[in-house]
Backbone as numpy.savetxt, mean C-alpha at the origin, in Angstrom:
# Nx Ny Nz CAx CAy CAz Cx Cy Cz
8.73 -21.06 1.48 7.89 -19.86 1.48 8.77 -18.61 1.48
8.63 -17.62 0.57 9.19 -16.25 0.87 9.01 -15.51 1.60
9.84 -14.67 1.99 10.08 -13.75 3.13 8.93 -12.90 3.52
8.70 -12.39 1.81 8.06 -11.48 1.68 6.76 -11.46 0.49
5.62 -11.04 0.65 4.54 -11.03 -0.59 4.45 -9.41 -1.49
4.71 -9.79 -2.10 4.58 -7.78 -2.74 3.08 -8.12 -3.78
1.69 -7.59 -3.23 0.63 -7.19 -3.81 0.51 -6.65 -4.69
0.63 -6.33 -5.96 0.20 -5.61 -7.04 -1.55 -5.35 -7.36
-2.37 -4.31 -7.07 -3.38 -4.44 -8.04 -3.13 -4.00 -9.71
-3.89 -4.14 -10.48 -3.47 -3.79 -11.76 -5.00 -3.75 -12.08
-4.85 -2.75 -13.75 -6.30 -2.25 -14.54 -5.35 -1.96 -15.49
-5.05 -3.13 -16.83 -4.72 -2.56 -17.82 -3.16 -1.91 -17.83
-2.58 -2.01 -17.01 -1.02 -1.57 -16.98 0.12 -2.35 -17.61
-0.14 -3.13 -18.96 0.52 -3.52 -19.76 1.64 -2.79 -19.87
1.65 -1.39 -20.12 2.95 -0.53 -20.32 3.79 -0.25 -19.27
3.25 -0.66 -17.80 4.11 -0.39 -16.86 4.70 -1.69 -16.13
4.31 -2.93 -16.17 4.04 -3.74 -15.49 5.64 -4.20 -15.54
6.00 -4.57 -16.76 7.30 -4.99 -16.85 8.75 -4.45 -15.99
8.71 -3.13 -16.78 9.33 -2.03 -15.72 9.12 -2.39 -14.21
8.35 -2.68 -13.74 8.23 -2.90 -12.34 8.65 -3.88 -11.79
8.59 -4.71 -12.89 9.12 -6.51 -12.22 10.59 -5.98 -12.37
10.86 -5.67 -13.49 12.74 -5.42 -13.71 12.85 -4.47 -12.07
12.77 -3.94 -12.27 13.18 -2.97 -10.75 13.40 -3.95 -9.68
12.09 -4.58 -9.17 12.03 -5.21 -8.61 13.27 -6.42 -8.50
13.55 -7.08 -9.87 14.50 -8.61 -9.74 15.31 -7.46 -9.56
15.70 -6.28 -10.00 17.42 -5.84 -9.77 17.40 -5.69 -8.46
16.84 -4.93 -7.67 16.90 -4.22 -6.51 16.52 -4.81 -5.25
15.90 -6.26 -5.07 15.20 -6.34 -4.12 16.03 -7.88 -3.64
16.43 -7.72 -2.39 17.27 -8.82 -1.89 17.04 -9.81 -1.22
16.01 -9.58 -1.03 15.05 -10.22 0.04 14.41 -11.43 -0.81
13.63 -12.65 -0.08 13.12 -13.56 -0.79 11.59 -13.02 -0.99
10.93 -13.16 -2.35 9.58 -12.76 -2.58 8.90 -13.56 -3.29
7.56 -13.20 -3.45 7.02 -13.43 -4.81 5.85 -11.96 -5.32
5.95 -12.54 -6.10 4.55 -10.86 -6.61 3.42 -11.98 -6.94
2.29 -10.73 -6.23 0.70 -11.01 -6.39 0.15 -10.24 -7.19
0.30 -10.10 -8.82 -0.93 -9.42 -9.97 -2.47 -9.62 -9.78
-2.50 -8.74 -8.88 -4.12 -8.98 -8.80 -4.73 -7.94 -10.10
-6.00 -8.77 -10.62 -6.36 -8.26 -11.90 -7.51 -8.82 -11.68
-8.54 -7.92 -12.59 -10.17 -8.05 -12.30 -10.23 -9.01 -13.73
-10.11 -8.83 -14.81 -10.48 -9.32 -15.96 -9.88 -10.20 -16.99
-10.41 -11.26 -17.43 -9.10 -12.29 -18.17 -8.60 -11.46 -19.53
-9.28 -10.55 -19.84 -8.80 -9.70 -21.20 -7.73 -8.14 -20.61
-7.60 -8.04 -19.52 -6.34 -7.16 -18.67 -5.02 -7.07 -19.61
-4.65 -6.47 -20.13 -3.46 -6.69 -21.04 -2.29 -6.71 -19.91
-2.38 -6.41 -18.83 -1.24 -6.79 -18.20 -1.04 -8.45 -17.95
-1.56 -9.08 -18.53 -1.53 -10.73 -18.29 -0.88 -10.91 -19.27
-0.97 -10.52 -20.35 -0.15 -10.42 -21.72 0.99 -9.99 -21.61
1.43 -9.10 -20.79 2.91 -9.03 -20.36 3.17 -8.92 -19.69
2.90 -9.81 -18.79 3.87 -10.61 -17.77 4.38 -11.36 -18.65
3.99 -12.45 -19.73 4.22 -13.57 -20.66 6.04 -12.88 -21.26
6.25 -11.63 -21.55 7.45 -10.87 -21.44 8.54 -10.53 -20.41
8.30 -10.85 -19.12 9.09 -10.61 -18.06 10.27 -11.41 -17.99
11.70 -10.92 -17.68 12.46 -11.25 -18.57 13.17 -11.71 -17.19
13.01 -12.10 -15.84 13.63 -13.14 -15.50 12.86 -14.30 -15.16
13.40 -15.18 -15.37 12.55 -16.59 -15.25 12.91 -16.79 -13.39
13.33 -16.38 -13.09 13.66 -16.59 -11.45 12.38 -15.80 -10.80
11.99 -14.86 -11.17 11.01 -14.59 -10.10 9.78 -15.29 -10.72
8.82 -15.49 -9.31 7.83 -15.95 -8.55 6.69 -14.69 -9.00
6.09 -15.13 -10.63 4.58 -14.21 -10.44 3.74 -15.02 -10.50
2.87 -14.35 -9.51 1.33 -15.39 -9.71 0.12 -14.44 -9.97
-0.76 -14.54 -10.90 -1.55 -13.75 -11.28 -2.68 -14.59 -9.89
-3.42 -13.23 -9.33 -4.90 -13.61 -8.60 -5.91 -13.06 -8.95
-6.82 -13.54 -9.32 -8.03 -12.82 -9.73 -8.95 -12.09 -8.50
-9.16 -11.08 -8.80 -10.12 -10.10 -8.19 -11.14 -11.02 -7.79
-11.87 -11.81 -6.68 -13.41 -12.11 -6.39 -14.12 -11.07 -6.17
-14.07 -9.82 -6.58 -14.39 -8.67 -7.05 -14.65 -7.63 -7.85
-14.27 -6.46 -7.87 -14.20 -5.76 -9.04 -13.60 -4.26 -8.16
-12.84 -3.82 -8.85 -11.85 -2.01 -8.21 -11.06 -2.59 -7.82
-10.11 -1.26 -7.61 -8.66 -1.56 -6.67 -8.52 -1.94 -5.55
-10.14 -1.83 -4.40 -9.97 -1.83 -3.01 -10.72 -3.47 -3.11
-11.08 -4.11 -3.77 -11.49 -5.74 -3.68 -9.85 -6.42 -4.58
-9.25 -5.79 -5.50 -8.22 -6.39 -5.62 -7.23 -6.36 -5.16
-6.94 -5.51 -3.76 -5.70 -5.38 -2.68 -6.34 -6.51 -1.82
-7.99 -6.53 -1.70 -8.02 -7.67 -0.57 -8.06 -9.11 -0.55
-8.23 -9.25 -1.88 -7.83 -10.80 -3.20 -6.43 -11.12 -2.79
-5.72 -10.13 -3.22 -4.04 -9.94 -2.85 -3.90 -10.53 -1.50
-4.35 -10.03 -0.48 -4.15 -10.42 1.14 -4.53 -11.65 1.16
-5.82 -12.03 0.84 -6.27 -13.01 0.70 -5.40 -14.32 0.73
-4.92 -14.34 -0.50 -3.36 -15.22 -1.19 -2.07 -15.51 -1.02
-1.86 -14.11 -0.11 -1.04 -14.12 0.76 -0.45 -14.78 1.40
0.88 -15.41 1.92 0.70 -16.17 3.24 2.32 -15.89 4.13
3.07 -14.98 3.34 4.59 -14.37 3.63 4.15 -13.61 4.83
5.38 -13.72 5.91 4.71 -12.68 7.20 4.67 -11.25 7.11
4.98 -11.00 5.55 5.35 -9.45 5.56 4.79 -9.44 4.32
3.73 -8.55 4.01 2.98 -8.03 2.52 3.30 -6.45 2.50
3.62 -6.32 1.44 3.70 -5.08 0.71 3.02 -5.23 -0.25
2.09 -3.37 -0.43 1.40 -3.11 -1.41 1.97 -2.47 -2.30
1.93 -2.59 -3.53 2.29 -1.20 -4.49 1.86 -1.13 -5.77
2.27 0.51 -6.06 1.09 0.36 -7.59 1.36 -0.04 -8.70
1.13 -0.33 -9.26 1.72 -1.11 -10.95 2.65 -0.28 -11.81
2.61 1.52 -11.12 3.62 2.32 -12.16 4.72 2.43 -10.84
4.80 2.05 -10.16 5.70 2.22 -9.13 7.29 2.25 -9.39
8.62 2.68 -10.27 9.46 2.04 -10.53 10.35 2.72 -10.07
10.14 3.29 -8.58 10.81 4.09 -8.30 11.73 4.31 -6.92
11.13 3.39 -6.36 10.75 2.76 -4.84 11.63 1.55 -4.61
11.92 0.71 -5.80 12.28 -0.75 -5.42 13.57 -0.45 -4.53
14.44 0.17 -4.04 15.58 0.33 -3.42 15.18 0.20 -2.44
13.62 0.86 -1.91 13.62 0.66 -0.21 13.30 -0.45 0.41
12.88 -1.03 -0.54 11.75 -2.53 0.11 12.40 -3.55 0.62
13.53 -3.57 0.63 14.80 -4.55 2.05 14.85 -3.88 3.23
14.72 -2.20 2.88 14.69 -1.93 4.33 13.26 -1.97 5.00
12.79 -1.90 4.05 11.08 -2.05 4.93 11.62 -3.38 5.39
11.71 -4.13 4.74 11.74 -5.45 5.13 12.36 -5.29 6.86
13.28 -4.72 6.61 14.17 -5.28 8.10 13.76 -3.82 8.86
12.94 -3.24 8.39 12.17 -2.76 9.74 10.72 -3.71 10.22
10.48 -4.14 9.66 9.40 -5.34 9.81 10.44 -6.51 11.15
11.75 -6.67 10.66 12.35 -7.52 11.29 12.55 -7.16 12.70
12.64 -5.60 12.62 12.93 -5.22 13.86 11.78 -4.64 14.59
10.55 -5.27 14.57 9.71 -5.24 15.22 8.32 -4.48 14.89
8.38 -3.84 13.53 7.16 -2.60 13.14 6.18 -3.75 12.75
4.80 -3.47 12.83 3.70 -3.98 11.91 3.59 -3.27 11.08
3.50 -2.30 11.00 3.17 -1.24 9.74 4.21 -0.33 9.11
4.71 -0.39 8.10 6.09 0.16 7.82 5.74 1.11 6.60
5.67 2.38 6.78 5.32 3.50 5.93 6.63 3.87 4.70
5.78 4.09 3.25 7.09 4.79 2.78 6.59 5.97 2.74
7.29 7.53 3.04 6.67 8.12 3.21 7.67 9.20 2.51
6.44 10.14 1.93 7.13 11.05 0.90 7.36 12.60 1.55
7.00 12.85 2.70 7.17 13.96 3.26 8.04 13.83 4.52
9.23 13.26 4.58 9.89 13.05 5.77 10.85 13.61 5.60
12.08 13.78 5.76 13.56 13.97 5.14 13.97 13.18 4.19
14.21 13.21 2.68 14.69 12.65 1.81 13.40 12.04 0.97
12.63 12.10 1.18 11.15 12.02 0.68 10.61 13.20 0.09
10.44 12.81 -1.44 9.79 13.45 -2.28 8.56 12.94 -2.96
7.83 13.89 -3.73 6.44 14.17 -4.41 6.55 14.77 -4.86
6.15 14.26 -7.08 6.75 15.55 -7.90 5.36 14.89 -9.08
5.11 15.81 -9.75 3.92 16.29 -10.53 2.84 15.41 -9.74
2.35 15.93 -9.41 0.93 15.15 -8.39 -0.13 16.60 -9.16
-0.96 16.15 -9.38 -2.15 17.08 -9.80 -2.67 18.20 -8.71
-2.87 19.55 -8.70 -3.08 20.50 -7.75 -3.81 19.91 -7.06
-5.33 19.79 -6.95 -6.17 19.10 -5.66 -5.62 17.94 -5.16
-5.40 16.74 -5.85 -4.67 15.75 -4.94 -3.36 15.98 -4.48
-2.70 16.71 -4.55 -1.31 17.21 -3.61 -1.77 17.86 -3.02
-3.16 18.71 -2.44 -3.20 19.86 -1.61 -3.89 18.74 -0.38
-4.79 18.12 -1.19 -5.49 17.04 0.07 -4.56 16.13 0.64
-3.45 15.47 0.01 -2.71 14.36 0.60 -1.64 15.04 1.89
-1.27 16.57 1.40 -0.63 17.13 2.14 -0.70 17.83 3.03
-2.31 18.23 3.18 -3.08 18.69 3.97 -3.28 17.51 5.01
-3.79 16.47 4.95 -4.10 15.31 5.30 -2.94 14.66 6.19
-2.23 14.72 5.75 -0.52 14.27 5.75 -0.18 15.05 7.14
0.08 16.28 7.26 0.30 17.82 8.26 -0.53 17.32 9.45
-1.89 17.09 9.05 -3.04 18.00 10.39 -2.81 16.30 11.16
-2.64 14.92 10.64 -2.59 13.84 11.62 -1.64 13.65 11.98
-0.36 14.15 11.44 1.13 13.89 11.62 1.29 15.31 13.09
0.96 16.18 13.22 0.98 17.41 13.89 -0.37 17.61 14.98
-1.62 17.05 14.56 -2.33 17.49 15.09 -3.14 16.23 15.99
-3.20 14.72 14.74 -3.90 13.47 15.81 -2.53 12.62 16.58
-1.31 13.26 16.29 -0.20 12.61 16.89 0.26 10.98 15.78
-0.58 10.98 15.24 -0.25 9.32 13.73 1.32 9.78 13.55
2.08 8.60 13.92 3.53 8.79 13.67 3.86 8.11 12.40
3.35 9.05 11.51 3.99 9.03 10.24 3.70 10.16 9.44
4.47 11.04 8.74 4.07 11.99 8.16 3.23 11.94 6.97
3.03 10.63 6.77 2.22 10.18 4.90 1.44 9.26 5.33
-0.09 9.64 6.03 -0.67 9.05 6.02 -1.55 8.11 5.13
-1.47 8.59 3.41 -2.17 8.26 2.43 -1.40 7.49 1.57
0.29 7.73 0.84 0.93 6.56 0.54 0.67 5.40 0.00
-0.06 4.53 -0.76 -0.07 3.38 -1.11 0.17 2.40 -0.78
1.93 2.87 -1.06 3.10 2.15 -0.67 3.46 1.70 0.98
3.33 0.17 1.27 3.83 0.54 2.58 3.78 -1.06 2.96
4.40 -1.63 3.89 4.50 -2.53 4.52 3.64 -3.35 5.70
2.93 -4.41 5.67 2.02 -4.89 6.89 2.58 -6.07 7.16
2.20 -6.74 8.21 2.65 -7.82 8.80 1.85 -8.89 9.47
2.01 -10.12 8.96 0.76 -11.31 8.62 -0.35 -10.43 10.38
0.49 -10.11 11.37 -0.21 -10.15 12.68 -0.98 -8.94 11.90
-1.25 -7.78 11.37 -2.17 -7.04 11.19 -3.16 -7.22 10.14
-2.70 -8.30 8.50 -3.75 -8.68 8.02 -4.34 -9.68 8.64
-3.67 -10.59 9.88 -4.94 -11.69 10.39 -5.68 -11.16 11.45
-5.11 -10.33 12.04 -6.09 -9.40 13.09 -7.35 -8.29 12.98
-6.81 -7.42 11.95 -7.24 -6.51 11.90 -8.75 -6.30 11.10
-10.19 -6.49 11.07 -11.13 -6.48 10.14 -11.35 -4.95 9.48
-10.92 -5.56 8.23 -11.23 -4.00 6.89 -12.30 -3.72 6.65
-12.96 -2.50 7.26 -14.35 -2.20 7.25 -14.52 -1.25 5.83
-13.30 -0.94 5.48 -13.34 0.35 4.09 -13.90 -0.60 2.82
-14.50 0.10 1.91 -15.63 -0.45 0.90 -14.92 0.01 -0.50
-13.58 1.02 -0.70 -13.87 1.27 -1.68 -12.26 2.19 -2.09
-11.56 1.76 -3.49 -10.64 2.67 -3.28 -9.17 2.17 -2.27
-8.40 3.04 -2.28 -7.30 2.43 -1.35 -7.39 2.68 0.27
-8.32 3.29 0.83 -9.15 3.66 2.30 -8.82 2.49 3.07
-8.23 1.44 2.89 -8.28 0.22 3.28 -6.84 0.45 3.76
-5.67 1.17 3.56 -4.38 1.52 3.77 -4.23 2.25 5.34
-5.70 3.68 5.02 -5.02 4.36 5.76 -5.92 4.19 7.14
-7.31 2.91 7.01 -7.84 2.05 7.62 -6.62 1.43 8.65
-5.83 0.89 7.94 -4.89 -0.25 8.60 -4.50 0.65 9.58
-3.72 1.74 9.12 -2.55 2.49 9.98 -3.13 3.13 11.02
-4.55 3.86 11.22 -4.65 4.55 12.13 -5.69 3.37 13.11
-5.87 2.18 12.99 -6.62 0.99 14.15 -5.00 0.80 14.00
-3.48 0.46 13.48 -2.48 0.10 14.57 -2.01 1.19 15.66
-2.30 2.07 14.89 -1.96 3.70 16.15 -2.98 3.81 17.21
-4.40 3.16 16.89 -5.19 2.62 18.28 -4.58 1.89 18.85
-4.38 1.01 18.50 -3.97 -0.39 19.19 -2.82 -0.15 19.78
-1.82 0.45 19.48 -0.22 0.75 20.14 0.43 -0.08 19.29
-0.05 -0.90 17.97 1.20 -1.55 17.42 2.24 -0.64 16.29
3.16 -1.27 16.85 4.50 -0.70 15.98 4.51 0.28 14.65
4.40 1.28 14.32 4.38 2.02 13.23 5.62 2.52 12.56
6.15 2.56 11.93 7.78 3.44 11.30 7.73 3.72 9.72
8.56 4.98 9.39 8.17 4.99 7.85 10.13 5.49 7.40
10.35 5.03 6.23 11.20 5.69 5.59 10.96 6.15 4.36
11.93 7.06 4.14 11.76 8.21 2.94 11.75 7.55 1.84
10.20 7.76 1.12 10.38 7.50 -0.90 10.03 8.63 -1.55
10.06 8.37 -2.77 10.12 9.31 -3.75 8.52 8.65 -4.32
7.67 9.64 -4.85 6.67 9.41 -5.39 6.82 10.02 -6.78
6.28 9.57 -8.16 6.27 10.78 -9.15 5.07 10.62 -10.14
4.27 11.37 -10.54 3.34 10.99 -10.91 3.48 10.40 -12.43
2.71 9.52 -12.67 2.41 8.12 -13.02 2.10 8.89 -14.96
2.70 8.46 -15.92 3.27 9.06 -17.47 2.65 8.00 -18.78
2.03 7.06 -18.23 1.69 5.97 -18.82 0.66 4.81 -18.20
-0.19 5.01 -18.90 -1.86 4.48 -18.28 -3.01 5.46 -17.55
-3.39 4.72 -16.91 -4.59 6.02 -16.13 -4.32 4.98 -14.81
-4.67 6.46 -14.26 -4.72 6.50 -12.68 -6.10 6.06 -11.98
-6.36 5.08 -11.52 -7.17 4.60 -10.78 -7.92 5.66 -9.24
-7.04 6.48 -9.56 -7.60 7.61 -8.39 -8.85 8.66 -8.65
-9.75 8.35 -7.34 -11.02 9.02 -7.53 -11.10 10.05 -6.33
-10.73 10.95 -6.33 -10.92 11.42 -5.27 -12.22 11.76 -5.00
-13.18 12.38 -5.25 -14.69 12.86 -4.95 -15.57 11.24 -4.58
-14.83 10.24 -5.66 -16.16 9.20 -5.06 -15.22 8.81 -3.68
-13.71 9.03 -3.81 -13.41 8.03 -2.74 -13.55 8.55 -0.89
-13.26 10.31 -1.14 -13.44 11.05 -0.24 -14.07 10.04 1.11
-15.89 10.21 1.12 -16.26 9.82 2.09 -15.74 8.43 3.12
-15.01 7.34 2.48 -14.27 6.54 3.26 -13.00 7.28 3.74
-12.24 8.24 3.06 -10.86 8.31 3.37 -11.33 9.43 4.63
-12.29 10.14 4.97 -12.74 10.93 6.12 -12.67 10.42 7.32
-13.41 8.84 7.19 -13.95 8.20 8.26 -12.50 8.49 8.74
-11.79 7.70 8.26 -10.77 6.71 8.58 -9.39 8.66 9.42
-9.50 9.52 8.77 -9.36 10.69 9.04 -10.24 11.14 10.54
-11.15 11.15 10.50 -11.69 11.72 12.07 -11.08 10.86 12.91
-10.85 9.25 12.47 -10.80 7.59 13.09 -9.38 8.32 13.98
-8.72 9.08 13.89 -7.79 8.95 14.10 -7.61 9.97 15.40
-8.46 11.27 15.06 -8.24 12.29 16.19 -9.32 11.61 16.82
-9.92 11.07 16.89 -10.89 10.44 17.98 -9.91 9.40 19.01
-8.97 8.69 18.27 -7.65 8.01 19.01 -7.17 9.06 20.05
-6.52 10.06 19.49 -5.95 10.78 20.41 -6.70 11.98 21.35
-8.04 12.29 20.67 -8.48 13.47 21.40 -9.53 12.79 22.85
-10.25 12.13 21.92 -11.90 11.09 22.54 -11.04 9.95 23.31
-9.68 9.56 23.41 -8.88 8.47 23.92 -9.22 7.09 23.76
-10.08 7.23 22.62 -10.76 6.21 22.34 -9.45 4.54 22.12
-10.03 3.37 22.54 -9.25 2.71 22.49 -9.31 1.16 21.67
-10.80 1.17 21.29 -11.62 0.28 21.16 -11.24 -0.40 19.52
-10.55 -1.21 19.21 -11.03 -2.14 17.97 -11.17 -3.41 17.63
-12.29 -3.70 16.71 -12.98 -5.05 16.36 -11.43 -6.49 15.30
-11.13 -6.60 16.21 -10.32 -7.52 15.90 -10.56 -9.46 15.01
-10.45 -9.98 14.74 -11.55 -11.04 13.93 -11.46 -11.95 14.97
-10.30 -11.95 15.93 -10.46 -12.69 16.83 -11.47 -12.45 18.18
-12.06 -11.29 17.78 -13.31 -11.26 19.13 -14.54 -11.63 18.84
């Protein structure tokens, strides 16, 4: 079994997909496999993977028992069974350098391991005006104001650990809300949080799966979810084991 599971959702990212595996076999030292989660057997990213040009890595395509990005991250978990899952997005090719150290912050005790683009050495470059004003807005007022020790609460990108996908029940419906779900029930709970610096850049090839107006009302909850932690001292979460 590998060390590690790296989640992919995908919609059609034929043009990026490859690029990502290459990054990935160069850069990543750790033992893995990748999870292509994909909603549809006509996905042209299934068509090239059939191109991925080392025969050493471990892809396994999973099908969505769903449909969107937020039923094909939880297909992904699903399939899972490495004590350490990482999510990331299909144009991602930018990142693969950090994901050993996530790894061995996982080793050294985090459940939740942030990459985070607003820390020291962490960047964010062409992001569209409203979604850079909300992520960074968002980012500021929980990092400064609900005490969430991480400056990037929204991120994608980031590290969990088998104890938080077998514990934790995902109440988010929609979208990637299911991320920032995870992070602020481990900042209830007191489990382990840490992030290091990535680079984000916006995405030159395909379409972006990002909705902000439909996705808003989950990414709120999960936003109040958090100053209610620190203000209301609230302490309370539904674990699968209760």
């Amino acid at each position: 079994m590998p060390d590690l599971d790296i989640v992919i959702p995908v919609y059609n990212e034929g043009e990026n997909i490859v690029g990502v595996l290459e990054a990935l076999s160069q850069s990543v030292r750790t033992s893995f496999r990748v999870l292509i989660c994909y909603d549809h057997e006509d996905d042209n990213t299934l068509e090239a993977l059939k191109h991925c040009g080392d025969p050493a890595l471990e892809v396994v395509p999973v099908k969505n028992t769903g449909s969107g990005a937020h039923a094909a991250v939880l297909s992904g978990f699903r399939a899972s069974d490495a004590e350490s899952v990482i999510v990331t997005p299909a144009d991602d090719t930018s990142n693969a350098g950090i994901i050993d150290e996530m790894v061995r912050r996982f080793k050294d005790g985090a459940d939740l391991v942030v990459a985070s683009r607003f820390m020291p050495g962490g960047k964010m470059a062409g992001c569209p005006w409203l979604k850079a004003l909300l992520v960074r807005v968002s980012a500021f007022t929980l990092y400064h104001l609900a005490s969430l020790p991480t400056r990037d609460a929204s991120n994608g990108l980031r590290l969990f650990s088998r104890r938080v996908l077998d514990s934790i029940i995902i109440e988010s419906s929609m979208g990637f809300a299911y991320s920032i779900e995870l992070l602020v029930k481990c900042h209830r709970l007191g489990w382990p949080i840490v992030e290091i610096p990535a680079v984000w850049i916006e995405r030159t090839r395909g379409t972006s799966r990002f909705h902000v107006v439909r996705w808003l009302p989950d990414y709120l909850k999960w936003y109040f979810y958090a100053f209610g932690t620190t203000f209301l001292r609230r302490r309370r979460v539904l674990l699968k084991t209760d």
